[in-house]
N, C-alpha and C positions, 0 to 999 in steps of 0.2 A: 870484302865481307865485313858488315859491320858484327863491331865486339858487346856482346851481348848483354857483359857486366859492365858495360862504359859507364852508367849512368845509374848504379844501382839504390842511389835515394828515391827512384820513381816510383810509385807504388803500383799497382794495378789501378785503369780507369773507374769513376766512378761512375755507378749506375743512376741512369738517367730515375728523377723522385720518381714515372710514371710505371717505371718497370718494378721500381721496388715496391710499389702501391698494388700490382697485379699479383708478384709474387706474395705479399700477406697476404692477398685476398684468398691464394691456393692453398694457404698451410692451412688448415682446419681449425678452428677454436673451439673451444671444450671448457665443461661447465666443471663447476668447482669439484666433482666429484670422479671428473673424467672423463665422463661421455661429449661426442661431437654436439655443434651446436648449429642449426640449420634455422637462421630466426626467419626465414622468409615463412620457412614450412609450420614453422608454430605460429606463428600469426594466424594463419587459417584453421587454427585449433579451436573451435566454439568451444563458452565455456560450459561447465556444469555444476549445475543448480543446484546448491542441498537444497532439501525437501523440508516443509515447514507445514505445522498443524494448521489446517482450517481454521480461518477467523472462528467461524460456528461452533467448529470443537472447543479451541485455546480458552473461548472465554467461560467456560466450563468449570475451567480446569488450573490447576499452578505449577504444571510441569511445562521446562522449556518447551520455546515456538518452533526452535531449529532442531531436527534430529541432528544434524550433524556428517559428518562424511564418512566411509567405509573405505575400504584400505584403496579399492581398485580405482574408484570417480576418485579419489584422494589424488591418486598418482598421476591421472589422467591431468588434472586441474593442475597440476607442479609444471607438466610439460609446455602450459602454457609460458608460464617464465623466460623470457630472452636473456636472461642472467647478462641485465647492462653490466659491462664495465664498472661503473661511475654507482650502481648501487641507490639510485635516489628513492628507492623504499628502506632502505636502511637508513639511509641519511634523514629519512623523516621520523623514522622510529628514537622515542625520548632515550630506549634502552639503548640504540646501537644494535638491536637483532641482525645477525646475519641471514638477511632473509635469500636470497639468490643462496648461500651455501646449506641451506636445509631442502631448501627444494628440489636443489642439485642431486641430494638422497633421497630424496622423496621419491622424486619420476622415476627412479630406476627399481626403488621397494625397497629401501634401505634406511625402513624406518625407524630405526633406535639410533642408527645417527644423525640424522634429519631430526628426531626429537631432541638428540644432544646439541646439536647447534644452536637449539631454540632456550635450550637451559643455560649452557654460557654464559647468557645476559640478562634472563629474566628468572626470578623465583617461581613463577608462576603464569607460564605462557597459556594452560589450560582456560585460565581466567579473563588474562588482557588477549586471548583471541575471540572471549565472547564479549568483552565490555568498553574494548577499547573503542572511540570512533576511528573506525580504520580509514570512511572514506575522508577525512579529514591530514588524515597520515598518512600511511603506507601505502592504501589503494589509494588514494587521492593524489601519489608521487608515481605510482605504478605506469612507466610507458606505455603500457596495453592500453590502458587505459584513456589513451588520448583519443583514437579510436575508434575504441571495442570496451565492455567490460573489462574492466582491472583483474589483475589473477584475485583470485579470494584469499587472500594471502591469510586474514583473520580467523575466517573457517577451517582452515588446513593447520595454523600452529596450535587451533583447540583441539581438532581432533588426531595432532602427533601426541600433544599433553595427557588427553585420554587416554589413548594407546599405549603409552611411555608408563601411563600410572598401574593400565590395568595388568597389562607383563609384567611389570615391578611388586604387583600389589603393595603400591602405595607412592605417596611423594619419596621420590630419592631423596634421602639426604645425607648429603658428606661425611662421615664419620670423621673425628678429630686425631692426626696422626701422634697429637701431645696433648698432653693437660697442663692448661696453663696457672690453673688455680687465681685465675684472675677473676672477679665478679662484674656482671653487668649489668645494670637496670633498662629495661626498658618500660615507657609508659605508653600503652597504648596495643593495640592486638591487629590494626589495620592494614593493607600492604603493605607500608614501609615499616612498621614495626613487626610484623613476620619474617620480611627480609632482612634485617638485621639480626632477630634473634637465628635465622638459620646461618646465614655467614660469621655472627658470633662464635654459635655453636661450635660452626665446624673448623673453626680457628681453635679452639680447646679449651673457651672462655667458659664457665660457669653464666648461665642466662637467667634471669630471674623479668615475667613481663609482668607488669600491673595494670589491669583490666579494671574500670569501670562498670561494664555489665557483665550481667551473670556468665557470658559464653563468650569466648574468642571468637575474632574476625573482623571486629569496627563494620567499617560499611559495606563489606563484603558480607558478611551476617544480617544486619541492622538497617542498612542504606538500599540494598539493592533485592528485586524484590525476585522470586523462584521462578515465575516463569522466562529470566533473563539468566541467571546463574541458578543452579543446584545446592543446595545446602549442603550436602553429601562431599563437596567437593572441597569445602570451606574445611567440614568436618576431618576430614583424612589430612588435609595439609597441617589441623593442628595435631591430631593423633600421632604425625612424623614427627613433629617436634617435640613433643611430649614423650615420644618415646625415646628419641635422641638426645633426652636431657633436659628441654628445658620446661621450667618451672614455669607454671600460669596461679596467678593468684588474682579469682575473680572478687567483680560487688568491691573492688578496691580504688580508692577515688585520691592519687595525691594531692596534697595540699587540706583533704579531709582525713581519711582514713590510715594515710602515713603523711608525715609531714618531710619537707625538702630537708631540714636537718640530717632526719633518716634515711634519708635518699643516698644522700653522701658521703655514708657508708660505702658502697660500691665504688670498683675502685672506675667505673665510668655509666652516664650515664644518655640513655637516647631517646629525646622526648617525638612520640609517635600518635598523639590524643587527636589526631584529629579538627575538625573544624564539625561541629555537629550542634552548634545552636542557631536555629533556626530562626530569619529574622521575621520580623513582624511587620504589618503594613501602615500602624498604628489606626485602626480603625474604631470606630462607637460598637461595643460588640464584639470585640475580637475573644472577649473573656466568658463569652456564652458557650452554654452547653451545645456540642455536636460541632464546635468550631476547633479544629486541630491544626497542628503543624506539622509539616512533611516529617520529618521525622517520628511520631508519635502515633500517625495513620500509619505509615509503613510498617513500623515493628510490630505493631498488632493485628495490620492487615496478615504479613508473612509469618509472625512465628506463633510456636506454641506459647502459650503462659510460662511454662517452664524455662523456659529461655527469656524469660523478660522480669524486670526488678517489677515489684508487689504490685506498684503503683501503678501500673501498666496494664495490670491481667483484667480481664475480663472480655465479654463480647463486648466487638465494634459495633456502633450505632451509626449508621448512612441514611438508613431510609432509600425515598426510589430514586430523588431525584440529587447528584451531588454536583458541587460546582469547585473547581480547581484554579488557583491564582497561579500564575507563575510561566515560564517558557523556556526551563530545561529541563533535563535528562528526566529531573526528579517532579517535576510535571506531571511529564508524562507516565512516571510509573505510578504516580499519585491517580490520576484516569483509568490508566489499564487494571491496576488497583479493584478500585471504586467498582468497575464492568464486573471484575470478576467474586466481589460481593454482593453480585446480583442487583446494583442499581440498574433503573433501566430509561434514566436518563442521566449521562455525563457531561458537566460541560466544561472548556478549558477558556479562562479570560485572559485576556495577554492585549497588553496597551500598543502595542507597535504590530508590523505585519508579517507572515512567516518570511522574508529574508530577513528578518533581524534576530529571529532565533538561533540561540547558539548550541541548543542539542542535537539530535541526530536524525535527522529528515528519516531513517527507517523505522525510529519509534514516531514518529507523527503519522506513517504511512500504514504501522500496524495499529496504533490507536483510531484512526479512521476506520479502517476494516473492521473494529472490535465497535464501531458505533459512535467515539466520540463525537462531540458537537465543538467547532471554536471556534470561539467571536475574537477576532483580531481586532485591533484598535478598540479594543474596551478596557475600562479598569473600575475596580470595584472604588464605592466612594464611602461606604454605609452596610451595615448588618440591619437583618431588621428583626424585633426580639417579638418572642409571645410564649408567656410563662417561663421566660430563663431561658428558650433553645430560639437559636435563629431559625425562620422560615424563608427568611430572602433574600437577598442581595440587590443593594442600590447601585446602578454602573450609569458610568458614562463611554459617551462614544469619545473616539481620539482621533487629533489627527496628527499627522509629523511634521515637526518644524525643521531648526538649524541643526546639523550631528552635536552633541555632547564630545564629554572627556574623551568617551569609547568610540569614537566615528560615526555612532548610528543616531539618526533624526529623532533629536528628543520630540517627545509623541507631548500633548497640549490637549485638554478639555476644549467640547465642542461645546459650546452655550446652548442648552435647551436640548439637548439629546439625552438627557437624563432617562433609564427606564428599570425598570424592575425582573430578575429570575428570580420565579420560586426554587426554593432550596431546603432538605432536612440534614445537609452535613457540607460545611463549607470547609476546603483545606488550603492554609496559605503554602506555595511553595516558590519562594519567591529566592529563596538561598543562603549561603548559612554563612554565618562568625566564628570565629577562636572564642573568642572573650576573655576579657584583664583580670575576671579574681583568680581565676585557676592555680595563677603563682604569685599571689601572695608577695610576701617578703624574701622570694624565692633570691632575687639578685638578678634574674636573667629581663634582659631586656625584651621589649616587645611595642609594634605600633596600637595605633590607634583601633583597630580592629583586632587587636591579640595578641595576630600572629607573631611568632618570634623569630626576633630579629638574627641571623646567622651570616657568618662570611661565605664563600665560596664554597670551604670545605666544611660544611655544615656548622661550624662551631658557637657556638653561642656565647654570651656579653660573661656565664658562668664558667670557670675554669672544669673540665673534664666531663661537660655537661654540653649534646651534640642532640640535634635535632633534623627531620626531615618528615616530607609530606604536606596534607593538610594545613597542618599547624604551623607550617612556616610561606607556606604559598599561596593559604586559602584554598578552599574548594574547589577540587579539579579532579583530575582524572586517577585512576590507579598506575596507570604506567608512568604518569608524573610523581607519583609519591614514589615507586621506586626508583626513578631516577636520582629523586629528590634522597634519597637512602642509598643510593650507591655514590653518590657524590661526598657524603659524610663516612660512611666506612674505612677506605685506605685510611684519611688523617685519625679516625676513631682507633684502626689497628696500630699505628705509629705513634699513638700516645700511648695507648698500653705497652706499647714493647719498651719506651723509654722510660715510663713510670717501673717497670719491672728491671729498667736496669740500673735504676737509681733505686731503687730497691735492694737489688743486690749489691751493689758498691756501699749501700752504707753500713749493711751486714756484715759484708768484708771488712770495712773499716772499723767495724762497732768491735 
């Protein structure tokens, strides 16, 4: 009879990889919130559509084109989600959103923590779920997506943010568990300077923003125009921080109206201004009357006078027929614009052809609905004047050569295609600068277009002086600039802790 402990180093055999492959296949897997997860059977989940105003209504009107979702298609749309492993709609996202772990609450109607998952990582997911380009991101990494439509990943975190605000009545924000009596400057009111003054805040810091125009919010206010975002929403987000402490000091312009000296008083500070000067095409004309720049049509297409410095107010002058330069985002709001001033011819010139556009193939698809007209491979060459205001525009045809710096077929004049659109309001939107005087004898370093120059953790060429967004990346998206502001933060809160503890050591010593 063999001895049973003869050989007690043996372990039990090992199981063949194919049985142990069978066995996970039975143990069930479960989404971050718990529930089982059956991807065959959500694949065959058609998605659902929010519902969007008639081209015919919209252009009417200056309220958003998306209603938006309701609690129940909300949930329904979550369940689409295979909640990958591997995450590559998070992994797309500049925030890091945990998108699988809010939907995870979503599907089951566990929405105040599916809106919590979404706040985590963003100040303002109500916002980058209507303005982000998603299909270039999130749904554009979305496995559904390969396919089927992508989950609507961006519809669903604007309207948790909704839902989140209007339970809440209002933006959450952190209350500070200490007061650190530390002061902070921030310049600028745009995403990344929101997100900082709220993470200031709720750190226990004394926040002080300085605002150029009369009302908070940079290009959330000023850039972007009501039938894409709400102003109402802008409004509340600054009302939470206003109530939470921090100071807004608008019509305030550094380097004019407080000088960098005075700046430097605080004991840190976070440059958030943006990139908002508009460049020019340098054309014969550009200086005539009814000839604008994106910027300058926008604020006074979207807002009241009251919200705009002096110089600004009055009625806008289009006339019927306008004609738009340019072939992003702000293009096209420069168009949809124009429509909803009752032009009733718009047209969009753009020297290269729609693949080389880098805005968002849904505002071209709603700009077409709404009537636009766009002549691709055209570019303006000439204004043409009559009594002080342009009535036309001189273009040529294009066509594409070898790619440029940027990879795309620099576009070339066709000899003899030269031709004429009549016009009574022409807008260049062609995209914007920082620009050099802003800082002066400031010390902070900057390139050849402005921006300033920062290391990794945002910090800049000036000691205790941190910068993110626009103005350091140039002209991009809103969930770039708060990336671009969460990556300066930690090192911004680790200089104040150790400026506060060289502070106290020397008290001590003194």
């Amino acid at each position: 009879m063999p001895d049973e402990t003869a050989d007690s180093s043996v372990g039990e055999l090992e199981e063949p990889p194919e049985q142990k492959k069978r066995k996970r296949e039975k143990q069930p897997q479960l989404t971050r919130a718990g529930q089982p997860i059956d991807r065959r059977q959500r694949l065959r989940i058609p998605p659902h559509h929010v519902t969007k105003q008639t081209p015919h209504d919209r252009i009417h009107n200056w309220r958003e084109v998306y209603f938006g979702y309701t609690a129940g298609p909300a949930m329904f749309e979550a369940q689409r989600c295979i909640q990958c492993p591997a995450a590559p709609c998070t992994q797309a996202c500049p925030v890091g959103n945990d998108i699988p772990g809010a939907l995870a609450f979503l599907e089951i109607g566990k929405l105040a923590d599916a809106a919590a998952v979404f706040r985590e990582t963003s100040e303002m997911p109500e916002l980058c779920g209507r303005l982000c380009p998603q299909e270039a991101l999130c749904e554009g990494s979305c496995v559904i997506g390969k396919n089927a439509k992508p989950v609507a990943i961006g519809k669903l975190e604007a309207f948790l943010g909704d839902w989140d605000r209007e339970q809440r009545g209002g933006f959450p924000i952190p209350a500070p568990e200490i007061e650190t009596g530390q002061r902070i400057a921030i310049v600028g009111s745009g995403p990344a300077g929101l997100a900082v003054a709220e993470q200031m805040r709720s750190a226990g810091h004394d926040v002080t923003v300085f605002e150029a125009w009369p009302s908070a919010g940079g290009v959330l206010r000023y850039g972007i125009p009501n039938f894409k975002t709400a102003k109402d929403i802008v409004d509340e987000k600054v009302e939470a921080l206003a109530a939470a402490g921090v100071e807004f000091r608008f019509d305030t312009r550094v380097g004019v109206d407080i000088d960098w000296d005075e700046l430097s008083q605080w004991d840190a500070v976070f440059l958030a201004h943006g990139a908002s000067m508009g460049k020019r095409l340098g054309l014969d004309g550009e200086r005539l009357a009814r000839v604008y720049s994106a910027t300058e049509f926008l604020v006074r297409a979207n807002l009241d006078d009251a919200k705009l410095p002096s110089a600004l107010r009055g009625d806008l002058d289009v006339g019927r027929r306008v004609v738009v330069v340019g072939g992003g985002d702000t293009s096209m709001d420069c168009v949809r614009s124009a429509v909803r001033l009752g032009a009733e011819q718009v047209t969009l010139l753009y020297r290269r052809t729609e693949n080389e556009m880098i805005g968002r193939e849904e505002e071209r698809r709603h700009a077409r609905e709404e009537g636009v007209t766009f002549e691709y491979l055209t570019t303006p060459v000439g204004l043409i004047n009559k009594d002080g205001a342009v009535v036309g525009v001189e273009c040529v045809r294009m066509s594409l050569g070898e790619p440029d710096d940027s990879g795309r077929r620099r576009p070339q004049p066709m000899p003899g295609s030269e031709f004429v659109i009549d016009c009574d309001a022409f807008i260049v939107a062609v995209g914007y600068d920082v620009g050099r005087e802003v800082y002066g004898d400031s010390g902070i370093d900057v390139n050849d277009w402005g921006e300033v120059i920062v290391d990794e953790h945002g910090r800049t060429s000036r000691p205790g002086v941190f910068a993110g967004g626009d103005n350091v990346t140039g002209a991009d998206l809103v969930v770039t600039a708060l990336n671009s502001a969460h990556a300066a933060m930690p090192t911004m809160l680790s200089y104040l802790e150790e400026l506060q503890t060289e502070r106290a050591l020397a008290m001590a010593a003194g």
